[in-house]
C-alpha positions in Angstrom: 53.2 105.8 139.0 52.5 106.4 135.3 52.6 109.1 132.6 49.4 111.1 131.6 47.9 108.7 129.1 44.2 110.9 128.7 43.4 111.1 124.8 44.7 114.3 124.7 48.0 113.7 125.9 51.3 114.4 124.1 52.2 111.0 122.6 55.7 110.2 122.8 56.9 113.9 124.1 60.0 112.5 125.8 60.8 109.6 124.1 58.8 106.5 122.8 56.0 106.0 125.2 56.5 108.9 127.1 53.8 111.3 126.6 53.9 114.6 128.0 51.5 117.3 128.3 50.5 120.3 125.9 49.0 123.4 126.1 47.1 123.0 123.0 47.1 124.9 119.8 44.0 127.3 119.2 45.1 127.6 115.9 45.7 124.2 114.4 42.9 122.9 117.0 44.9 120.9 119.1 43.6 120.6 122.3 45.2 121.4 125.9 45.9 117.6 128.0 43.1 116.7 129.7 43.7 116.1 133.6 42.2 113.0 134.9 41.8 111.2 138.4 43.9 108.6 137.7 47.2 110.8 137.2 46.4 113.2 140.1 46.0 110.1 142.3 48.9 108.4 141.2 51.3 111.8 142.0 49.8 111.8 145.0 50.5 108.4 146.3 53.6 108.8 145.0 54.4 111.4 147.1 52.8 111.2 149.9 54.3 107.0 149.8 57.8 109.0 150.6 56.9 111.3 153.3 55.4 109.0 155.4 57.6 106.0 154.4 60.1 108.5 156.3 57.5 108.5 159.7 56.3 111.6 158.9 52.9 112.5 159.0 51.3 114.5 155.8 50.4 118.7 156.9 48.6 120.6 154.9 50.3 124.0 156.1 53.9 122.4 155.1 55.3 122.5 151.8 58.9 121.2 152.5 57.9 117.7 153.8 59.1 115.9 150.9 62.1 117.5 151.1 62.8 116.7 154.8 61.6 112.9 154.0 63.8 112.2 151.4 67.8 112.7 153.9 65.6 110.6 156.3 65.3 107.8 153.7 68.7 107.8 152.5 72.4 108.2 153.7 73.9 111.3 153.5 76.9 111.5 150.5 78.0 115.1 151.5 79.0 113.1 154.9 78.7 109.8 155.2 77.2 107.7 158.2 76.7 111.1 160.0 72.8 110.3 160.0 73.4 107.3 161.8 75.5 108.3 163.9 73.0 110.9 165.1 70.6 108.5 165.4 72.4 107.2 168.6 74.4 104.4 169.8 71.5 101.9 169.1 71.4 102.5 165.3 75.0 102.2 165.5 75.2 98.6 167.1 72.2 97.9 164.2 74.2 99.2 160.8 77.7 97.6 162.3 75.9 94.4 163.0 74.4 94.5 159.6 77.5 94.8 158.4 78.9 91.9 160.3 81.6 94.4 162.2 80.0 94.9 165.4 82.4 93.2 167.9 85.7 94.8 165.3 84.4 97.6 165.6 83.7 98.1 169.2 87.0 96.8 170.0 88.7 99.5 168.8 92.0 99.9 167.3 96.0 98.9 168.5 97.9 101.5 170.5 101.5 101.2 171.8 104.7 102.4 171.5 107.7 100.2 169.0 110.7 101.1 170.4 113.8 99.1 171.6 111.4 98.7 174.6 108.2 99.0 173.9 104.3 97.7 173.5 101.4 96.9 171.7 97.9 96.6 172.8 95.9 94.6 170.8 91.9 95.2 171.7 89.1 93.0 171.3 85.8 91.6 172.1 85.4 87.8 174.0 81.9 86.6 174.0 80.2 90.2 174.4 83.3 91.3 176.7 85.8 94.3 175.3 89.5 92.8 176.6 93.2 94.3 176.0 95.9 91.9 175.0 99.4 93.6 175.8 102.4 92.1 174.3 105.8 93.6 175.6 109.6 93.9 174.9 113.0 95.0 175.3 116.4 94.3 176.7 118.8 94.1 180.0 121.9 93.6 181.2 121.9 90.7 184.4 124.3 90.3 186.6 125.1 87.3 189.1 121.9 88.2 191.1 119.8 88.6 187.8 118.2 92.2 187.1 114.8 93.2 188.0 113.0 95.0 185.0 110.0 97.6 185.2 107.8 97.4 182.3 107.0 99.4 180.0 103.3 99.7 180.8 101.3 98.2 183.8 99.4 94.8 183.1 95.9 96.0 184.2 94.6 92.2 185.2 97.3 89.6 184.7 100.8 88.7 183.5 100.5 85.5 181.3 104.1 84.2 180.3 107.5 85.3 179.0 110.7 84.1 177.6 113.9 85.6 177.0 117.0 84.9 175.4 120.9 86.0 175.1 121.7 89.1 173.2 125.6 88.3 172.8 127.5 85.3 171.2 125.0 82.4 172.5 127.9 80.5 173.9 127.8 81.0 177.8 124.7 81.1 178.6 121.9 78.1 178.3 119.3 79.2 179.7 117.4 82.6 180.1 114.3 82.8 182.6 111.6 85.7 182.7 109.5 85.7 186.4 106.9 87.9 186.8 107.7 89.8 190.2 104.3 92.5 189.9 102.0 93.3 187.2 105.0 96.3 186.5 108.3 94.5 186.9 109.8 91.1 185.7 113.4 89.4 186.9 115.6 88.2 184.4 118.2 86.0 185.1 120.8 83.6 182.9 122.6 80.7 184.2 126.3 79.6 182.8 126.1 76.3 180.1 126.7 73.5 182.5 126.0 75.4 185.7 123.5 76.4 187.8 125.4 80.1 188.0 124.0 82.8 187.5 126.2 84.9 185.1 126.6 88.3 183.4 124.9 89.0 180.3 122.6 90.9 177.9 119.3 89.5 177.4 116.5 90.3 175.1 113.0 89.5 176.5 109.0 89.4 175.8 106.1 89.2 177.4 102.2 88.9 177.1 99.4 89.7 179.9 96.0 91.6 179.7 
């Protein structure tokens, strides 16, 4: 691209070296700007450059290509990403890739409930693979025949570990155990210091499946 730079250009009309055009000046003699080849084929290719940078092919009956090139060039500001996304899921995996967040952002985000008893669900992507990491918790009261505990929410594949511990005064009890009996319920049990009893008490517990 360049300004009109014919002899009878405007020198300096918009600044130094930035000519302009002028009409002329019958009067004092000044002539009108001459037109030349060069300019008209440098607005031109200018033009035309954008429209079909944007894939779309130059008609002669249309006089708003330009102006549907140029959103296709660009992202939107008014609402942002909304091109892309309308471009489809594969120009999605493209710009979060480019952005080094594809497997974040396909993983979603954390749901659960924090409560007393409660859960968290922690998502995320293993080599290509969207997984769900639950982590749950909460409290019961055992007895001499231990307590059997439904979970807060179901473990969809497995149930990985959990530990437990006394909610009291820490002095009877020395040991706490957590077995899985489904992928919905867990028995807790504690056994008297020194014994292999099973005793009353309150225990606090946790555990982590997927």
């Amino acid at each position: 691209m360049h300004r009109i730079d014919t002899s009878t250009a405007q020198a300096d009309k918009f600044g130094e070296g930035k000519n302009g055009f002028t009409g002329g000046n019958p009067q004092t003699g000044e002539l009108p700007t001459a037109l030349d080849a060069d300019y008209f084929d440098s607005v031109q290719e200018e033009i035309c450059g954008v429209i079909e940078a944007a894939g779309i092919a130059l008609d002669k009956t249309q006089r708003n290509q330009l102006l549907t090139a140029l959103p296709l060039l660009f992202l939107s500001r008014a609402n942002p990403f909304a091109d892309i996304k309308a471009d489809g899921a594969a120009a999605i995996a493209t710009a979060l890739a480019n952005l080094g967040l594809g497997d974040i952002a396909l993983a979603g985000v954390c749901t659960g409930v924090l409560d007393d008893a409660g859960h968290i669900d922690i998502p995320m992507v293993i080599n290509g693979e969207k997984k769900k990491l639950i982590i749950q918790w909460g409290s019961t009261s055992t007895t001499t025949s231990g307590a059997t505990v439904t979970l807060p929410t179901t473990f969809p594949t497995k149930y990985c570990a959990g530990v437990g511990c006394e909610a009291g005064s820490y002095s009877s009890i020395k040991v706490v155990a957590v077995i899985p009996l489904s992928l919905s319920t867990i028995g807790v049990y504690g056994r008297a210091a020194g014994t292999s009893t099973l005793a009353n008490t309150t225990v606090k517990w946790i555990v982590i499946g997927y």
